[in-house]
N, C-alpha and C positions, 0 to 999 in steps of 0.2 A: 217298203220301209223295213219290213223284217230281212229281208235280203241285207242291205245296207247294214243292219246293226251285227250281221253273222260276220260282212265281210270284216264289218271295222273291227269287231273280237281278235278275228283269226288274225288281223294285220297286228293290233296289240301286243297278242301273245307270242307273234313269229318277232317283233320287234324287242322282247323280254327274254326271248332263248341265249342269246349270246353271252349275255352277262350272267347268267343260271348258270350256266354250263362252261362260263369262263375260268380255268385252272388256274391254281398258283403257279408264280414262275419267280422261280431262285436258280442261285448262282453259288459257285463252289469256288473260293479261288485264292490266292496264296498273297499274304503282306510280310514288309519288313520293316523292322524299329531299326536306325544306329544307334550307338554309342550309348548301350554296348549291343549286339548287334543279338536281336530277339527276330523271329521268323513262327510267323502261323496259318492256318489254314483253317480259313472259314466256310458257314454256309451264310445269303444274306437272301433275303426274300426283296425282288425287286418290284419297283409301285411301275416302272417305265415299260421299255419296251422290251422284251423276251428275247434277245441278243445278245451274245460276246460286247460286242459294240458297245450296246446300251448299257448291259451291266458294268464295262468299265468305266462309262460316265456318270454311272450312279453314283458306284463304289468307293473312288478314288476321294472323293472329296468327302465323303460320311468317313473313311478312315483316316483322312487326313488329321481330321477336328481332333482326332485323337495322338497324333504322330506316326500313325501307320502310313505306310505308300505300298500302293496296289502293285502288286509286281504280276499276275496275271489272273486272267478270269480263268480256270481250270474249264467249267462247264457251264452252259445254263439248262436247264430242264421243271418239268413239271414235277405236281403233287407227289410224284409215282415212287421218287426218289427221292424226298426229303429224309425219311428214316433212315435208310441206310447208309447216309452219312451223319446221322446227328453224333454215333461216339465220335467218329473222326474228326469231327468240329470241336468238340467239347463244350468251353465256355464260350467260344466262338463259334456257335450254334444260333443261328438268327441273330446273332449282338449286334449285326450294324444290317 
């Protein structure tokens, strides 16, 4: 029985590593307004998958709502990099 309750522990805790240890994942990447014609470059924290791909399916419709259109995902990447683009985001710093 003591056996059994070490294994089920370790099985728990190896099952709880992933999300512990799971990093943020944001995206870097450039919208445009028309008329009259506005252009910026954001950072956004994405909830999906950690992709080019995913983040342009995130992305495009959160800036839509607003009148933005996605014109590309620049990058995605973890934690490691959020700072050193927060000036170059500006107010479009996690906004969407």
């Amino acid at each position: 029985m003591k056996q059994f309750l070490s294994i089920s522990l370790a099985l728990g805790l190896l099952a709880a590593l992933p999300q512990a240890a799971q990093a943020g994942c944001y995206a870097d990447y450039k919208a445009k307004q028309d008329n009259p014609l506005k252009l910026h470059y954001g950072v956004a924290e994405l909830g999906g998958g950690c992709s080019k791909g995913a983040a342009q399916g995130e992305l495009a419709p959160r800036l839509a709502r607003d009148g933005w259109t996605l014109l590309n995902v620049v990058s995605v990447f973890g934690d490691e990099g959020l700072q050193e683009r927060k000036d170059s985001a500006g107010r479009y710093f996690l906004r969407y």
